[in-house]
C-alpha positions as CSV (number, residue, x, y, z in Angstrom):
1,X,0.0,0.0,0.0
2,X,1.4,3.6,-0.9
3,X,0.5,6.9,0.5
4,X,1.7,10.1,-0.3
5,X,3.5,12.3,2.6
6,X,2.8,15.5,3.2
7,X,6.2,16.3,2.1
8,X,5.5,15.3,-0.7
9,X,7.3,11.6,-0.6
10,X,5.8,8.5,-1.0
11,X,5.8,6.1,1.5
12,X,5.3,2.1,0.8
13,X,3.5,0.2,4.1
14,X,2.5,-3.7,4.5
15,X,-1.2,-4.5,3.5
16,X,-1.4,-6.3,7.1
17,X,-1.3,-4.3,10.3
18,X,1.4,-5.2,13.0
19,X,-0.9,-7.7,15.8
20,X,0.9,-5.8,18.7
21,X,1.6,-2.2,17.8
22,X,-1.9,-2.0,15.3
23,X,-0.1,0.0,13.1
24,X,1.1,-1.2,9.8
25,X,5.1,-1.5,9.1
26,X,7.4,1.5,7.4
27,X,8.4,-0.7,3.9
28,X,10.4,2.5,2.6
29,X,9.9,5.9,1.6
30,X,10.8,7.1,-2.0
31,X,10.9,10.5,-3.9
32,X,8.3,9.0,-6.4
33,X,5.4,7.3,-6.9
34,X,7.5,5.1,-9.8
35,X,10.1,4.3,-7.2
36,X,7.8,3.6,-4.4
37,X,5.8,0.7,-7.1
38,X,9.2,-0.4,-8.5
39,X,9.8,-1.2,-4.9
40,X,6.6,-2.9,-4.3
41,X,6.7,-5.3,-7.1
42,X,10.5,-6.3,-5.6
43,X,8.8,-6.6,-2.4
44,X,6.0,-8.9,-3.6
45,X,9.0,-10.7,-6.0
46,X,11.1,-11.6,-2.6
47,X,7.8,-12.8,-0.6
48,X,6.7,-15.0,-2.8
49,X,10.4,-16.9,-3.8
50,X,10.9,-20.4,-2.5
């Protein structure tokens, strides 16, 4: 999930929310939105590997 910053960054978080904080986890924050997706698809890439 990606959400824009109100500096203006983009910031990529996990889908599932953290059981004992309730918050979801910080997966990077990028200058653009093409660098925050590039990241995303490397993320999803790396969870799904044997």
């Amino acid at each position: 999930m990606i959400r824009k910053l109100g500096s203006g960054e983009y910031r990529l978080y996990s889908m599932k929310k953290d059981a004992r904080t309730g918050r979801r986890r910080n997966l990077g924050t990028f200058a653009t939105l093409e660098a925050a997706k590039r990241h995303e698809r490397a993320v999803q890439y790396f969870k799904r590997r044997g």
